[in-house]
VEXVEX-827589 format. One line per 10 residues: number of its first residue (from 1); for each residue x, y, z of N, C-alpha, C, CB. Coordinates in steps of 0.02 Angstrom, whole numbers, plus 50000, padded with zeros to 5 digits. Glycine has a CB too. Layout:
BEGIN
NUM = X Y Z X Y Z X Y Z X Y Z | ... .
This chain:
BEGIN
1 = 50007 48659 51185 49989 48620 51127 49956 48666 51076 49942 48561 51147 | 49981 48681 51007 49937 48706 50958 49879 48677 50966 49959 48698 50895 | 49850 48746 50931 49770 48740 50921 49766 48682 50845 49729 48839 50903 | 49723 48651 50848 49690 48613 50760 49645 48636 50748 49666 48537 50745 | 49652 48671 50668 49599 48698 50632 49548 48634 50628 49623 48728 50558 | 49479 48656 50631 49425 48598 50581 49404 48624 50521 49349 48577 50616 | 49351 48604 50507 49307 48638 50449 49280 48696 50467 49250 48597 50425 | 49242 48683 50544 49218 48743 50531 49254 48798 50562 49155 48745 50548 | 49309 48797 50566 49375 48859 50596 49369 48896 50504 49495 48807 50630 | 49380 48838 50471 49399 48872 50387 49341 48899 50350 49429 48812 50331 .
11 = 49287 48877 50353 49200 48932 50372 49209 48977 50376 49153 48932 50432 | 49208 48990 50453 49235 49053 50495 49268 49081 50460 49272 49047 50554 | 49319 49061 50455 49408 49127 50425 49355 49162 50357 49527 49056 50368 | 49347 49087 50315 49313 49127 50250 49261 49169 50254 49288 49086 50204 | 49189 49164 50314 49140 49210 50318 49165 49290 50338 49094 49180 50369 | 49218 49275 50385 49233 49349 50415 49273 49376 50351 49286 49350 50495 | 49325 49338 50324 49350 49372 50257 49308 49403 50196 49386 49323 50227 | 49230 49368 50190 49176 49400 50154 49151 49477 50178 49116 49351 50158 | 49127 49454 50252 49097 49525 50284 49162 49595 50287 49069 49504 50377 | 49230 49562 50289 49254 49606 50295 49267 49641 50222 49299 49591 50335 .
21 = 49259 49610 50155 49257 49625 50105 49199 49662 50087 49269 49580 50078 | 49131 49622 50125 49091 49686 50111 49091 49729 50129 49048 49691 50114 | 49118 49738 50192 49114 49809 50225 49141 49856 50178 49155 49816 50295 | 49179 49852 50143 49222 49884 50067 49190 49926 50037 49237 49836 50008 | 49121 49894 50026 49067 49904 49964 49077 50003 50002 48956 49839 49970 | 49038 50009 50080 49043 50084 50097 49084 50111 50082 49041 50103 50148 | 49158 50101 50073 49217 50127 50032 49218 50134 49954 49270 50085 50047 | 49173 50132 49936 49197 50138 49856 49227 50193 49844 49143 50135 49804 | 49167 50244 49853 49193 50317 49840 49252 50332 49843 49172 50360 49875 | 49290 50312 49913 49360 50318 49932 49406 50307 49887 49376 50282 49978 .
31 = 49384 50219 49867 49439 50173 49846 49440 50213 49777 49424 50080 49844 | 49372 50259 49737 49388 50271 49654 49444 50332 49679 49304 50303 49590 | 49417 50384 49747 49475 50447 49735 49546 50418 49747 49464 50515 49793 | 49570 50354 49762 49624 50340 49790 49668 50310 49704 49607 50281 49864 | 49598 50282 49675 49625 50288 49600 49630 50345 49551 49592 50248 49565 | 49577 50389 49553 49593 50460 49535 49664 50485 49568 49531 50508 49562 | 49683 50480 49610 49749 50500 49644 49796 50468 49611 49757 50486 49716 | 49804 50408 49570 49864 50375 49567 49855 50393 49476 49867 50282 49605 | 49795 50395 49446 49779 50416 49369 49823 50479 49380 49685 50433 49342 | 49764 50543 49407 49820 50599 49394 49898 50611 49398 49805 50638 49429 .
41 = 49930 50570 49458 50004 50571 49455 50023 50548 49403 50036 50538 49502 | 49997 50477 49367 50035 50453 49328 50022 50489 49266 50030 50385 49326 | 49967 50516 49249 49965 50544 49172 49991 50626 49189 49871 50539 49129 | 50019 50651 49236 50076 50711 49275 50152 50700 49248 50081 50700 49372 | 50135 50630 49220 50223 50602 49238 50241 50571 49283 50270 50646 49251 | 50218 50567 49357 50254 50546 49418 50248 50485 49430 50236 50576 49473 | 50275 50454 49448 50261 50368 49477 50247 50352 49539 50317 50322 49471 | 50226 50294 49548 50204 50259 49640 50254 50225 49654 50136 50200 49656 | 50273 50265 49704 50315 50213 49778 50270 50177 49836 50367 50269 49834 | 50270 50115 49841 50253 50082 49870 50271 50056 49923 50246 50062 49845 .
51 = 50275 50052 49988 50302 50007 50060 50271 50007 50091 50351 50018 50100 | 50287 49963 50142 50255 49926 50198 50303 49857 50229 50179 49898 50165 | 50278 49844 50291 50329 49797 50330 50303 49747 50331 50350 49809 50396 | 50329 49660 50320 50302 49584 50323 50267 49592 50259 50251 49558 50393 | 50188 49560 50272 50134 49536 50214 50130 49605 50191 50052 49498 50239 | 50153 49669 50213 50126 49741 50206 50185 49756 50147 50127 49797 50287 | 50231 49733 50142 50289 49734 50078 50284 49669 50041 50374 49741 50106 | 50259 49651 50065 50218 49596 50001 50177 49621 49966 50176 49539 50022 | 50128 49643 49989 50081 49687 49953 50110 49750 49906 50037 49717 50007 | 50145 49774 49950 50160 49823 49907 50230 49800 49826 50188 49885 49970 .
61 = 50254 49761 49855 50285 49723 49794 50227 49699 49742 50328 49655 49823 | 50195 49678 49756 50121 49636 49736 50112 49705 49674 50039 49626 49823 | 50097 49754 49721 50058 49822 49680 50109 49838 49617 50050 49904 49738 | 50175 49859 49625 50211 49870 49592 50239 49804 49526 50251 49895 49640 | 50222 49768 49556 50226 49721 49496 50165 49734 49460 50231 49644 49514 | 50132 49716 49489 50041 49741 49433 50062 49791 49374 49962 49804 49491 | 50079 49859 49396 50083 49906 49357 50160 49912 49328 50056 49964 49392 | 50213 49865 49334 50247 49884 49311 50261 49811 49239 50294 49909 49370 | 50221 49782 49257 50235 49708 49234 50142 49718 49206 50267 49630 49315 | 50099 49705 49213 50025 49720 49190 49990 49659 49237 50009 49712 49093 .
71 = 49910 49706 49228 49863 49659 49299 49840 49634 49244 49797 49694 49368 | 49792 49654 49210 49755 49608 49157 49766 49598 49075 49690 49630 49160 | 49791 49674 49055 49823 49682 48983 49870 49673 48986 49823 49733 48948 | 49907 49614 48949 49970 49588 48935 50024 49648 48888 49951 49515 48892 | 49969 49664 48849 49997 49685 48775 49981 49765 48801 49946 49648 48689 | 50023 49801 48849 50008 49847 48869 50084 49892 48915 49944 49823 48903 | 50089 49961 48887 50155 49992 48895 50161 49997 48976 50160 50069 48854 | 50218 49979 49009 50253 49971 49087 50214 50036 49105 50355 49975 49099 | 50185 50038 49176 50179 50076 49214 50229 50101 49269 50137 50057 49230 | 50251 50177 49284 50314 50184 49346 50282 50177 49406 50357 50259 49350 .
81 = 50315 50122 49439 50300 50099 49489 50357 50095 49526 50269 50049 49483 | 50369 50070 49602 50418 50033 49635 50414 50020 49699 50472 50058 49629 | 50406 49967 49716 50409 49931 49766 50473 49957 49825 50414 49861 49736 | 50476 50002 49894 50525 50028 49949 50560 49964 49972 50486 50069 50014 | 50612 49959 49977 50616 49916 50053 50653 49839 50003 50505 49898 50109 | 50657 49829 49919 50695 49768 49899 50749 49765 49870 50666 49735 49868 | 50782 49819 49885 50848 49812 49861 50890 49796 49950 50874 49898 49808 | 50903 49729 49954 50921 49699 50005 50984 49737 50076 50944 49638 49966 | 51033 49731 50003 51119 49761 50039 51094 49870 50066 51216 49756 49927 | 51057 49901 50029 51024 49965 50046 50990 49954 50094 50985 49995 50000 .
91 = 50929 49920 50089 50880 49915 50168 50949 49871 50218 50779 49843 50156 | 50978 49851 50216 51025 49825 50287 51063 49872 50293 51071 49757 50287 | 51104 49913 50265 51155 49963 50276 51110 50010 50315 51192 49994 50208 | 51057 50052 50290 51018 50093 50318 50983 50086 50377 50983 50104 50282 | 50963 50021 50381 50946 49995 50446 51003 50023 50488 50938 49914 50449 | 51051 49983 50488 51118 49958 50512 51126 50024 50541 51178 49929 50456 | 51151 50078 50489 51164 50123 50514 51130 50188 50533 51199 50126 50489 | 51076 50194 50509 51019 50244 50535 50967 50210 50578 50978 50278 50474 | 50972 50146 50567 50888 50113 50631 50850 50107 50567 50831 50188 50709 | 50814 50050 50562 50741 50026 50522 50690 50077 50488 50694 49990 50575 .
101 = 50691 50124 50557 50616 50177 50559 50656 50222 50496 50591 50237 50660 | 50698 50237 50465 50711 50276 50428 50729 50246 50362 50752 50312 50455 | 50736 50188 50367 50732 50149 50286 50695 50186 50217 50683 50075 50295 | 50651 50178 50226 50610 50181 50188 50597 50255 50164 50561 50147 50214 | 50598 50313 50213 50613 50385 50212 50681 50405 50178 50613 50409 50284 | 50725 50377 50186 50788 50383 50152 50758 50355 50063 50858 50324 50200 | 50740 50331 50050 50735 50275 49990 50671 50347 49950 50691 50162 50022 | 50643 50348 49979 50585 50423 49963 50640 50468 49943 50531 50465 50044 | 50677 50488 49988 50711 50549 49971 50755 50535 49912 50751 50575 50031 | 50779 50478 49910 50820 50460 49833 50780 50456 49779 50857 50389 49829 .
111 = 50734 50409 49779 50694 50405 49721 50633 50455 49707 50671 50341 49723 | 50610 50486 49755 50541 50526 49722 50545 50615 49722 50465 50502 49776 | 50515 50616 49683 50483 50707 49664 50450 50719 49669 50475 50743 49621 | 50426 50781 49686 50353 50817 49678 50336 50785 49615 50351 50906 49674 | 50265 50777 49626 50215 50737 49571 50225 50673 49585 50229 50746 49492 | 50259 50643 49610 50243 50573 49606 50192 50554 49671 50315 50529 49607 | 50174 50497 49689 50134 50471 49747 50150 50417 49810 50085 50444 49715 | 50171 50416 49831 50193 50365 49887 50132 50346 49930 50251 50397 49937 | 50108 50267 49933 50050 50228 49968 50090 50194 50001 49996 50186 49927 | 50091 50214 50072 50124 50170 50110 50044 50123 50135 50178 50217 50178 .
121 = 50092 50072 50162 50030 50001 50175 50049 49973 50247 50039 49920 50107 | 49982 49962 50304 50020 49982 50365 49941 49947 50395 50052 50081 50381 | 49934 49884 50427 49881 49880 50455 49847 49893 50514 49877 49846 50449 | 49902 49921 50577 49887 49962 50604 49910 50028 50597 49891 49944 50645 | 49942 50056 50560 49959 50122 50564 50020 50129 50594 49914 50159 50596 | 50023 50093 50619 50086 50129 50679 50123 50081 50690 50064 50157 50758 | 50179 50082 50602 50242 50083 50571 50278 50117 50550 50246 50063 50540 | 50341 50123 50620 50368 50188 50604 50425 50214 50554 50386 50207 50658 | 50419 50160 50521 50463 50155 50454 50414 50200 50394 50475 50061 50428 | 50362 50167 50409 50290 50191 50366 50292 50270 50361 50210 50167 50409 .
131 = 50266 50279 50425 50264 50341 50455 50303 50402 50437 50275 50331 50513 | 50391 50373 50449 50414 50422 50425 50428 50445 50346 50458 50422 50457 | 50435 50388 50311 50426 50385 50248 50362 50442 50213 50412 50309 50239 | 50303 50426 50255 50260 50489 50225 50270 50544 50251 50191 50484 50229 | 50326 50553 50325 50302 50619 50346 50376 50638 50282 50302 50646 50454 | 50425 50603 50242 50480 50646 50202 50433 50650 50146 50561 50610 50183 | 50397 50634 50137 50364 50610 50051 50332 50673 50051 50299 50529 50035 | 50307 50701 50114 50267 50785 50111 50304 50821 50133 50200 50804 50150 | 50381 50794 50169 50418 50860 50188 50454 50874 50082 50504 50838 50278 | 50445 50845 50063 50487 50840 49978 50422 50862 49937 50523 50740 49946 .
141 = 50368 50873 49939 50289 50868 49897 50280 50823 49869 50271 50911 49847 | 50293 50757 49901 50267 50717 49850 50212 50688 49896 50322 50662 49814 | 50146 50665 49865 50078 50640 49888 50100 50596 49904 50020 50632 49852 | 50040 50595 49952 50035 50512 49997 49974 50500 50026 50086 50502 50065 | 49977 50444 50022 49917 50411 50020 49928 50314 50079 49903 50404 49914 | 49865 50314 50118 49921 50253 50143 49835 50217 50170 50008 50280 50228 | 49856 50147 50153 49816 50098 50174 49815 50098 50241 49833 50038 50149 | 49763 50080 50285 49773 50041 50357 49715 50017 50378 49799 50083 50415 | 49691 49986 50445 49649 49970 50466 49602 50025 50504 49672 49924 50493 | 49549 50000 50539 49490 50036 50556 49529 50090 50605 49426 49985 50592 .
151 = 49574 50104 50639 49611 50160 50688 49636 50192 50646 49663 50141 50742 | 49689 50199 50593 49712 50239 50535 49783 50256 50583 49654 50313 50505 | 49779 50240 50656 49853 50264 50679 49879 50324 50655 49905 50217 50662 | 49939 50342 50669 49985 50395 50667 50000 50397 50571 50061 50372 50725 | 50004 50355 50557 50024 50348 50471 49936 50381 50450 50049 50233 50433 | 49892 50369 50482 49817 50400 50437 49829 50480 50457 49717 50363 50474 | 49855 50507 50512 49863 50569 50526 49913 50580 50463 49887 50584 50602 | 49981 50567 50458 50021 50622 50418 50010 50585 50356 50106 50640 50439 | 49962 50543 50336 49948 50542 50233 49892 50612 50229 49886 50438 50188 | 49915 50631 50162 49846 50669 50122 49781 50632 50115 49863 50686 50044 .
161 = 49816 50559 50101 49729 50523 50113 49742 50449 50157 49680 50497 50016 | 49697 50418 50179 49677 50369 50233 49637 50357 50201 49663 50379 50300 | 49642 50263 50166 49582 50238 50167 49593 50173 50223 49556 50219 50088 | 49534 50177 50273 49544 50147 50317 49494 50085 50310 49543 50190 50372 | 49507 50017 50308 49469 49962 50296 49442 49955 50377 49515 49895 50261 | 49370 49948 50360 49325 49945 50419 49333 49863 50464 49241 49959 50385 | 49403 49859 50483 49411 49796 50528 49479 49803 50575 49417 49725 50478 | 49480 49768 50622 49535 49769 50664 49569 49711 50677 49519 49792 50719 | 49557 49656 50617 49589 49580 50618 49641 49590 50558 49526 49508 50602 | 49688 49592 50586 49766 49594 50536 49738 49551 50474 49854 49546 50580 .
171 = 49750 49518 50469 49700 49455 50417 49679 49482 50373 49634 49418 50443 | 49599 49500 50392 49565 49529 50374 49583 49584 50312 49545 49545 50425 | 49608 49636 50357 49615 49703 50322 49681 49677 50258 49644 49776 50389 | 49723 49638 50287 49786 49628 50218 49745 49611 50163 49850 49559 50226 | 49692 49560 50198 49649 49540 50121 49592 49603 50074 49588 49467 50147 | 49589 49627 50116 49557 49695 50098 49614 49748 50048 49539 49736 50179 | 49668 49761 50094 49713 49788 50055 49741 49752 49988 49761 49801 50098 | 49741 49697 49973 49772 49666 49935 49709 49677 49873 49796 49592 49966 | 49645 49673 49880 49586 49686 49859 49599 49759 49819 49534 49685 49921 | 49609 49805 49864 49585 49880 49839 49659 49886 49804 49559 49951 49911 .
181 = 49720 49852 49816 49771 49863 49754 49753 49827 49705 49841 49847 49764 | 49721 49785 49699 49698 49757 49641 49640 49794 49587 49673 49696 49666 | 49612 49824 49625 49567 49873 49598 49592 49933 49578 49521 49887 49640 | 49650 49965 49613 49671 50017 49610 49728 50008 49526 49703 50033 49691 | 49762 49925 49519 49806 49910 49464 49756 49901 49407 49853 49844 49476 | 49685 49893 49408 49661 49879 49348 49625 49934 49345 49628 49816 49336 | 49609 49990 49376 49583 50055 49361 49643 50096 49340 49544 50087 49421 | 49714 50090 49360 49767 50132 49310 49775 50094 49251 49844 50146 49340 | 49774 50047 49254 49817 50016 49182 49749 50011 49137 49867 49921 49193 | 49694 50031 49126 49621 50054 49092 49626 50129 49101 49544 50021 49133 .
191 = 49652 50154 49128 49657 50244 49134 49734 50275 49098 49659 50271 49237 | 49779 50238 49103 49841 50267 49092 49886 50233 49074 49862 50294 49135 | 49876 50148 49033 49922 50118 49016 49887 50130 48907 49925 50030 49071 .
């Protein structure tokens, strides 16, 4: 028999979603170099590739719309952005015929250059679609940078940077991540739009 939420189940969800937001606050530092990282690429020229698997390519669709479409200034010139993993008939062929784990690494190697930045988004780390995507994004020079939770997994080993949200509730950390791209879209588009 499913469980029934009450009131105070929805308390709960919301208190732990606060603490885990505060826990953030000790990340600032991180979260500004992770925007310094995406300023310098973009005023370099280079643009952000974005992926991640489920709510984790949501997000990262999420991000790439921000900056390519605007977070808060309407009246403000497109940022290069792009969301891995939504051009439908490409991610199934590649699947299909290379396996999943290389999707997204293939899609790097088409679209990016040295100077640009690739943030893969990964709440435990250890998505191996993710994974390999950053280990082509540095076999090609292009930066990377990748969200995850409090372990940082195999994806916090091969990024240049790991910001790792201090929690281990899937939940949690998406809302966190969804947070620090939001911060991260209104600190470029005030820096470089």
């Amino acid at each position: 028999m499913p469980m029934v939420m009450e009131s105070q189940d929805i308390r709960k969800a919301i208190r732990e979603s606060l603490e885990a937001k505060e826990a953030l606050l000790s990340l600032a530092g991180e979260i500004e170099a992770l925007c310094r990282m995406g300023e310098e690429v973009l005023k370099g020229g280079g643009k952000l590739l974005f992926c991640g698997n489920g709510g984790s390519a949501c997000d990262a669709a999420h991000a790439s719309c921000e900056l390519t479409g605007w977070f808060l200034q309407k009246e403000r010139r497109p940022l290069p952005a792009v969301a891995l993993g939504f051009e439908t008939p490409a991610l199934t062929a590649m699947a299909n015929d290379k396996g999943y784990d290389e999707a997204f690494a293939r899609q790097v190697q088409a679209l990016g250059r040295p100077g640009d930045l690739l943030v893969g988004i990964t709440t435990s780390g250890r998505s191996p679609s993710v994974v390999r995507a950053l280990e082509r994004a540095r076999s090609l020079g292009i930066r990377t940078a990748v969200l995850t939770g409090r372990e940082g997994g195999p994806a916090g080993s091969v990024a240049e940077f790991n910001l790792r949200v201090p929690s281990s509730d899937t939940p949690r950390i998406q809302e966190c991540h969804l947070l620090v791209l939001h911060i991260f879209s209104q600190w470029l588009e005030a820096a470089c739009a």
